[in-house]
C-alpha positions in Angstrom: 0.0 0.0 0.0 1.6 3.5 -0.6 2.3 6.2 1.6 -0.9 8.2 0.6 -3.4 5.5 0.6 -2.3 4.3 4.1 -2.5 8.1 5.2 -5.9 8.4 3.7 -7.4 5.3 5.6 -5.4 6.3 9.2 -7.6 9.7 8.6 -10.7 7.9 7.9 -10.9 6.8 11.8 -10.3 10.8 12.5 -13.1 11.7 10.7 -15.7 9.9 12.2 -15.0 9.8 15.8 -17.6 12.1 18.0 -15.6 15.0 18.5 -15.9 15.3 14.4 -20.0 14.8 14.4 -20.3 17.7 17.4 -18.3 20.1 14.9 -19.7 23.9 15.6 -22.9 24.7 14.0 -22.2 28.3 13.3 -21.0 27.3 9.1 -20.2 30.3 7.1 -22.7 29.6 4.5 -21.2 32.1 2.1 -17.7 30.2 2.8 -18.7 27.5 1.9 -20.9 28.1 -1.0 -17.4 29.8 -2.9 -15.1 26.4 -1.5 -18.6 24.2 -3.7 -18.2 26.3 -6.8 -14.3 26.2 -6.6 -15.2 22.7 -7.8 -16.4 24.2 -11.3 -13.9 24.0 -14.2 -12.0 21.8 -16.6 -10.1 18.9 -15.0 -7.6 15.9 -15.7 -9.6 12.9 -13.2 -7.7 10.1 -12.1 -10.3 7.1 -10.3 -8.3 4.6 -8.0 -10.0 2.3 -5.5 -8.2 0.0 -3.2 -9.0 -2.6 -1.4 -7.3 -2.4 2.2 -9.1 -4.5 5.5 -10.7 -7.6 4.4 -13.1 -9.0 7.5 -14.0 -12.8 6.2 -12.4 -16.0 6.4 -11.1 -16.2 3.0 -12.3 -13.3 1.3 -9.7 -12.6 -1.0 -8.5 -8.4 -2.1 -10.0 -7.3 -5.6 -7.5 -5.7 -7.8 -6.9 -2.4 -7.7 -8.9 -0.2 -9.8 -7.1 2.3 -12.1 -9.1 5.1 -14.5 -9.5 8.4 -16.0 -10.9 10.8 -17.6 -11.2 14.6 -18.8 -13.8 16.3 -17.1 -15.7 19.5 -17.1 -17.9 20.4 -14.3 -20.4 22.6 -15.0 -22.5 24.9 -12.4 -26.3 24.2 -13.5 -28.1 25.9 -10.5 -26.8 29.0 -8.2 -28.9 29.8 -4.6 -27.9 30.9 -1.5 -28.5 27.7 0.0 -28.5 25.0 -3.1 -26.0 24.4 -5.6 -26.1 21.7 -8.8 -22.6 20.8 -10.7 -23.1 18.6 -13.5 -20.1 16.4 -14.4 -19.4 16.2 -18.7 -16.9 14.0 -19.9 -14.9 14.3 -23.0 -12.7 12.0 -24.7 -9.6 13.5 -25.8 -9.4 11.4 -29.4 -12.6 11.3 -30.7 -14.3 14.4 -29.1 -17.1 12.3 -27.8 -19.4 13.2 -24.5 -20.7 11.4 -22.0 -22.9 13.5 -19.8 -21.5 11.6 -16.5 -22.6 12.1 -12.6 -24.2 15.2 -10.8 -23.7 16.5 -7.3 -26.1 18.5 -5.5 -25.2 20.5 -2.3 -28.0 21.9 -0.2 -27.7 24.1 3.3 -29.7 22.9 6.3 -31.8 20.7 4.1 -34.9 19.5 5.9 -34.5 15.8 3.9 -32.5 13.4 1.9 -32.9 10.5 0.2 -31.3 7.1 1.4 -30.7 3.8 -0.2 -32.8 1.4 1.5 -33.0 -1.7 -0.3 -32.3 -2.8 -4.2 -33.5 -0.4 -6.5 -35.1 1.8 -3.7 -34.4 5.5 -2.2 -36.5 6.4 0.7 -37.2 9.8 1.8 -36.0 10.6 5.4 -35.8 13.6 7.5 -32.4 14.4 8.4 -31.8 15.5 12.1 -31.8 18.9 13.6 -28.5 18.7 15.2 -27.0 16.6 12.3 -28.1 19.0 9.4 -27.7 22.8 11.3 -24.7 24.7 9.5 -24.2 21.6 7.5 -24.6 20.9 3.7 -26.0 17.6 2.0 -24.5 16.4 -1.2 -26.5 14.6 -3.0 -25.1 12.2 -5.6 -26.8 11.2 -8.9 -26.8 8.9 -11.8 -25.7 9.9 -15.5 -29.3 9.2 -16.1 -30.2 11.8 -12.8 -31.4 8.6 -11.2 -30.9 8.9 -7.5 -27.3 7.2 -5.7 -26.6 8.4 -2.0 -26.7 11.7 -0.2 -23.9 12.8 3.1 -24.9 15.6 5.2 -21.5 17.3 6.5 -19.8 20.6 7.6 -17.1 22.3 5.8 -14.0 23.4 7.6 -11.1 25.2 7.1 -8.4 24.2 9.7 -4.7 25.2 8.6 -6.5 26.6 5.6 -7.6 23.8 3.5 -11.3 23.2 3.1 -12.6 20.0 3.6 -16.2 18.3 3.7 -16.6 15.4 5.1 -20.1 13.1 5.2 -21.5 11.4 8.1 -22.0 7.9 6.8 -24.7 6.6 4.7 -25.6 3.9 2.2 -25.1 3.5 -1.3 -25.9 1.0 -4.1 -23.0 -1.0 -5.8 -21.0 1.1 -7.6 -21.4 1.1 -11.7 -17.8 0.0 -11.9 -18.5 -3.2 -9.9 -22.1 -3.7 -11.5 -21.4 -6.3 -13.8 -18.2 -8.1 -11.0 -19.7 -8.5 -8.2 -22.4 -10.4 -6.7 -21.3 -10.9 -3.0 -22.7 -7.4 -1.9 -25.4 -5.1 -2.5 -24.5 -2.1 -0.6 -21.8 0.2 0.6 -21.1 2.2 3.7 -19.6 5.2 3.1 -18.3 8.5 4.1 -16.6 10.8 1.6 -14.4 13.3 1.8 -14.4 16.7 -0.3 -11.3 19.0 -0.1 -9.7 22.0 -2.2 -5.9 21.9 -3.2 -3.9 24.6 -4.9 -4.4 22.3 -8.0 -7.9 21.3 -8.2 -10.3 19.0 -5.3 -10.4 16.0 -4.3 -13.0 13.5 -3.5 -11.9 10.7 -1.1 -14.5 7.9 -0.6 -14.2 5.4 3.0 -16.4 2.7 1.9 -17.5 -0.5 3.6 -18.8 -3.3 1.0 -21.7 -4.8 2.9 -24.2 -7.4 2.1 -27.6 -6.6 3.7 -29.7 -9.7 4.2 -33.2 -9.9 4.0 -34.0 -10.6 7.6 -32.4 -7.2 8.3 -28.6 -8.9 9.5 -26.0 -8.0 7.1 -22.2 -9.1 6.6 -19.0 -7.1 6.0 -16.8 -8.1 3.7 -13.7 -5.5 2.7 -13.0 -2.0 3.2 -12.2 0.2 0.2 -10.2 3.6 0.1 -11.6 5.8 -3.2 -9.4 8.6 -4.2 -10.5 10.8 -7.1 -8.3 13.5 -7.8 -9.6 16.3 -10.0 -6.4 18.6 -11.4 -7.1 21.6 -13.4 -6.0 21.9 -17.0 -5.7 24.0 -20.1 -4.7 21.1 -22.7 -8.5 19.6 -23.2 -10.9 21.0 -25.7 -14.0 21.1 -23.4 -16.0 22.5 -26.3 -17.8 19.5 -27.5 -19.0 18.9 -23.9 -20.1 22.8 -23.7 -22.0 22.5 -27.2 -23.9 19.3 -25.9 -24.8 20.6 -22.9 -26.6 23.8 -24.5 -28.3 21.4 -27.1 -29.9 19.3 -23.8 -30.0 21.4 -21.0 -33.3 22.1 -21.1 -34.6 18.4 -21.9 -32.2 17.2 -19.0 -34.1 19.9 -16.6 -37.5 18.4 -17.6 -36.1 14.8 -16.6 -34.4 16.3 -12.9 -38.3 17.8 -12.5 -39.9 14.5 -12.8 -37.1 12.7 -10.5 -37.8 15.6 -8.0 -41.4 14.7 -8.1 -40.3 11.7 -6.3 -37.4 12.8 -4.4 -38.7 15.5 -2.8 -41.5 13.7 -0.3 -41.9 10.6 1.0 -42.1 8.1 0.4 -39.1 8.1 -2.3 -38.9 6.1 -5.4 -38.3 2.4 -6.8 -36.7 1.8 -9.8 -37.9 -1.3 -11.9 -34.5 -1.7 -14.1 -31.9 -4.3 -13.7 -29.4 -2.6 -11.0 -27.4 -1.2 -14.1 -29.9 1.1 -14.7 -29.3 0.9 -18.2 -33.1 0.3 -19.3 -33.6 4.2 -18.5 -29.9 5.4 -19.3 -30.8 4.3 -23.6 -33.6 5.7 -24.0 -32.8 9.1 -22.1 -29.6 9.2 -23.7 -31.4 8.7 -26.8 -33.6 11.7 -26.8 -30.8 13.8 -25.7 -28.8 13.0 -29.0 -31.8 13.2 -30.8 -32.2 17.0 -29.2 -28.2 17.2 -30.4 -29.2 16.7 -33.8 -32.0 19.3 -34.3 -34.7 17.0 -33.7 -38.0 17.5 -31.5 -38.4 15.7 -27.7 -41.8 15.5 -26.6 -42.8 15.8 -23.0 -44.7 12.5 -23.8 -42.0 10.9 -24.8 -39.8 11.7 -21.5 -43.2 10.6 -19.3 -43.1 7.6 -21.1 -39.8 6.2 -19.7 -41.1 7.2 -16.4 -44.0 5.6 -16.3 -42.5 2.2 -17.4 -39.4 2.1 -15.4 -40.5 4.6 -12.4 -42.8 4.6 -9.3 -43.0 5.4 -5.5 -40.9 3.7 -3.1 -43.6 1.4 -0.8 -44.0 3.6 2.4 -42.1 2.2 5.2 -43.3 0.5 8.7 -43.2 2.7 11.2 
């Protein structure tokens, strides 16, 4: 394991010891809104993930997992208290885009969706004490399906501004869709923080498999580290000219997920876990847009209605 991996995951048990969670209340919300738009901008990504503590009898490390990418992140929506960056990937050869994941930060939100079981986001009300001065970054699909939301402070000790999560579930990440099928979930708390280069995003994860009875099993932890490095050498402009073509369609499809995100009970989504039943014909339409062509409202409703519908209210 290398020096910064090993310093990352002696950190992780910092960051979620008490004396973190009772951080002051009193954020600076205008503070931190300028450290979440420092994350706009034009970026050289590099994705590594690393298996580090394995907790079963003969559970045996994954490989490493090495990626990249070039990356613009654009600012969609600008509030005092919510902010939306939408991640576009180009690729550097051929020019094409990939309209990739979306983060949105809101200040004292009220709620917050949480993966619950397969395929389901419930709607929960986030505590008083854990959401005052705090922001919750919620984390969406390429197609603006739902994936996990933190709820965290920003600091700024010896200058550098970090968020960090308090931990919550995810789903299986897309890069492990089609791997794995000894888990269903991950525990995580992630880790945002500015550098004179760029940000970072670190990601503490727990691969977990949650059992129908309610008893679930641990099987590895996992160190993510993203590192998002400003550049000048990338022609963003194919990513710049797809997003004007479809930013209106892809408002109209973040309405109709917010009709279902933004109450209880939540939502279920009736695809395979890859999602991908919804990602075509989205994607689709969105080209189609590209290319001059017309997009019904219909036609977006449609994929709703097939693939979409509330999450079952829960036992209380």
């Amino acid at each position: 394991m290398n020096l910064r991996l090993l310093a990352a995951c002696l950190t992780l048990s910092c960051a979620a010891t008490p004396a973190f969670a009772a951080a002051p209340a009193a954020a600076d919300a205008a503070r931190d809104r300028a450290s979440i738009l420092a994350m706009q901008g034009e970026y050289i990504v590099d994705f590594a993930f690393d298996e580090t503590v394995l907790l079963q009898p003969g559970y045996e490390r994954a490989p490493a997992m090495r990626s990249g990418g070039n990356e613009t992140v654009i600012v969609v929506e600008d509030t005092p208290t919510k902010i939306v960056l939408q991640h576009i990937l180009v690729d550097e050869k051929s020019g094409h885009v990939t309209k990739h994941w979306r983060q949105d930060w809101t200040y004292e939100a009220p709620t917050r969706f949480e993966f619950s079981a397969d395929q389901t986001w419930q709607v929960r009300a986030i505590p008083a004490e854990l959401t005052r001065g705090a922001w919750t970054q919620c984390v969406f699909e390429v197609s603006d399906a739902p994936r996990y939301c933190g709820t965290g402070r920003w600091e700024y000790r010896n200058g550098a501004a970090t968020w960090t999560s308090d931990l919550s579930w995810r789903p299986l990440p897309r890069r492990e869709y089609t791997k794995r099928s000894d888990y269903n979930a991950v525990s995580a708390i992630n880790r945002h923080t500015l550098t004179p280069g760029g940000w970072t995003h670190e990601q503490f994860n727990t691969k977990v498999l949650r059992k129908p009875d309610g008893s679930q099993i641990e099987l590895a932890r996992e160190f993510g580290f993203n590192d998002y490095q400003k550049t000048k050498d990338v022609d963003f402009k194919p990513a710049y000219s797809y997003w004007d073509a479809t930013r209106g369609y892809w408002a109209k499809v973040r309405q109709r997920w917010d009709g279902f995100l933004g109450k209880a009970p939540g939502v279920h989504l009736k695809t395979k876990i890859d999602g991908m039943a919804m990602i075509v014909p989205l994607f689709e339409q969105a080209g189609g847009l590209e290319q001059g062509k017309v997009v019904a409202d219909s036609e977006i409703d449609a994929v709703f209605a097939k693939w979409v519908e509330a999450a079952p209210q829960e036992k209380r």
